[in-house]
C-alpha positions, 0 to 999 in steps of 0.5 A: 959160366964167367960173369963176362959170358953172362947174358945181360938181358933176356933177349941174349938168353938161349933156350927156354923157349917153354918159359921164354918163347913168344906167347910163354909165361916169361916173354915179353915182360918189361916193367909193367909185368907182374910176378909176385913170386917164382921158384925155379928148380934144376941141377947145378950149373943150368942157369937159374939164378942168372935166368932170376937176375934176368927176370928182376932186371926186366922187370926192375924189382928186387931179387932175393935168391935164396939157395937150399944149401945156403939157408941158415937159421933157427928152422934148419935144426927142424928140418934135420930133426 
């Protein structure tokens, strides 16, 4: 999706209403909210980095998005092992 389309803010985000609907884990949150860690998993293409970036900018803290496909390091080799 072009960045322009992107939803800026949660309120703009559709879908999700297990996540996002009221009474859910992820309605509601605002600065005060607290969620020390969150793995979010789907296909290509169905949102989860934006639906991250969202989430951090509700409740402003850092993001650190980490792809499976992007991971360098020394402990790939073990994992090809």
């Amino acid at each position: 999706m072009p960045e322009r389309m992107r939803p800026q803010v949660l309120a703009e985000w559709v879908g999700q209403q297990h996540l996002l609907g009221r009474g859910k884990l992820l309605h509601g949150l605002g600065p005060s909210s607290v969620l020390p860690s969150l793995i979010l998993w789907g296909p290509p293409g169905s949102g989860k980095t934006t639906l991250a970036h969202l989430i951090a900018r509700a409740t402003r803290v850092h993001l650190v998005a980490l792809s499976a496909v992007e991971i360098r390091g020394p402990w790939r080799s073990l994992a090809t092992a």
